[in-house]
N, C-alpha and C positions, 0 to 999 in steps of 0.2 A: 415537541420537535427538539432535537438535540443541539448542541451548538457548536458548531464547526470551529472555533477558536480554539479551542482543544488541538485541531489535525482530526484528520478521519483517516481511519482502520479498513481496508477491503479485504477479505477472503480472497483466498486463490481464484475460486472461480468470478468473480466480482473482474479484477486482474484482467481473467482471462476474456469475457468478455470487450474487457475493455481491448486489449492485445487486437481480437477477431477484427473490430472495427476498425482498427489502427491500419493492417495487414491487409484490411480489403482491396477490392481491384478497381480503380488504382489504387495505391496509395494515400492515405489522407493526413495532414497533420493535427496533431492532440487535441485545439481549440476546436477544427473541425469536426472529429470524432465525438467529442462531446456536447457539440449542437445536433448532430443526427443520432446520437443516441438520447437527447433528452426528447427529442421530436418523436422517438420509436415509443418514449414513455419511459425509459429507462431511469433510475433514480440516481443517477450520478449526473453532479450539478457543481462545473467548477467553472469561475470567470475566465473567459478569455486571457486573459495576460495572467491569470494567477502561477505561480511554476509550481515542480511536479517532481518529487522527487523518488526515486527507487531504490530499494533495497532487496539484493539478491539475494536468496539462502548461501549458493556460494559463495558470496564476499566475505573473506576472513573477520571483519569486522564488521558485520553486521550485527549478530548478535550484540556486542558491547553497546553498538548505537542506539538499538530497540531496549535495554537493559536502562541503558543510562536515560533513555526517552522515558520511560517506565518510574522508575525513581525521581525524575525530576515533573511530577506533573502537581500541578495549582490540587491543593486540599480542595477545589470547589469541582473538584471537573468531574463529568457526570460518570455515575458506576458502570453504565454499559459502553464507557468510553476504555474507562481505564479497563474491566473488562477482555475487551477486545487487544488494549494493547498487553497487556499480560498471557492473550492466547495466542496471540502472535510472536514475542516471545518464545512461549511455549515449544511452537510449532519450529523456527529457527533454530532452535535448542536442539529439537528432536532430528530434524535434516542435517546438521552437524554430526551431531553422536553418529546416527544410522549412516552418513558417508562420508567421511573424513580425507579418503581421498578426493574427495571435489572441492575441498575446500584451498580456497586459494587466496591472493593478493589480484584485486581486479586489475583484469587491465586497461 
């Protein structure tokens, strides 16, 4: 088992998932969503007060954040940690280049 001191990495669709829950009818907030999704079986498991933070491919500085996350990570942390955050990276890099006009200063 891996160890979450690291930070944990989701895929888009991981994301999206999470999103669907969020968006249900009614509306639910994040602590909640992540008790009905560990109840469906799902493997995302964050504590109730733990915070949450996001990173958009449009955010002008996102990339630098996921870069600099990247480069500053403990020589001990596990390979399919670092891994992931280097395809995520990746993948930011790659949604930058392919649309440049999206890219913006959030607001």
């Amino acid at each position: 088992m891996s160890d979450n001191k690291y930070g944990r990495i989701f895929t888009q669709a991981d994301v999206e998932k999470i999103v669907e829950f969020v968006q249900a009818s009614p509306p639910r907030p994040l602590h909640t969503t992540i008790a009905l999704m560990e109840a469906n079986g799902e493997r995302f498991k964050f504590p109730e007060d733990e915070p949450v933070f996001v990173l958009r491919g449009r955010d002008k500085r996102a990339r630098a954040t996921v870069r600099y996350y990247a480069d500053h990570q403990s020589a001990q942390a596990p390979f399919n940690h670092m891994n992931a955050v280097e395809g995520a990276y990746r993948s930011f890099d790659l949604f930058a280049n392919d649309n440049p006009e999206l890219i913006k200063e959030p607001d």
